[in-house]
C-alpha positions, 0 to 999 in steps of 0.5 A: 722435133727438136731432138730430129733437128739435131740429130740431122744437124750432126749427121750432115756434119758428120757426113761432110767430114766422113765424105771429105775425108774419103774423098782427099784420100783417093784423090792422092792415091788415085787422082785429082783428074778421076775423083776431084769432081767428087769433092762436090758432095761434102761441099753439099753435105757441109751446105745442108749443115749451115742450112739446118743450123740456120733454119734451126735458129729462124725456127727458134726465133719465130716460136719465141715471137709466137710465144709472145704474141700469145701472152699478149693477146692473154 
């Protein structure tokens, strides 16, 4: 699971930079008016990243306090 976890970590960065990239490109050569509306989509991929990264942490969190509820309870 974790190896999953990072794996979509990096594709969300990768998407949002990809995607932001495409995106100030044709808003120069084609216009800000036609595709401005499209810089919605890296805002969202770069969202899902700070999202994963934060779930990966609370993840990481609550399987330490389980881990050391088990060992108590021993």
């Amino acid at each position: 699971m974790k190896l999953y976890n990072r794996i979509m970590l990096y594709f969300w960065l990768i998407t949002g930079v990809i995607s932001l990239i495409i995106v100030i490109i044709n808003c120069i050569l084609v216009g800000f008016d036609k595709w401005g509306v499209y810089l919605s989509m890296p805002l969202i991929a770069f969202l899902m990243f700070f999202f994963k990264k934060w779930m990966i942490k609370r993840m990481d969190n609550h399987m330490k306090f389980l881990e050391s509820q088990q060992t108590q309870k021993d």
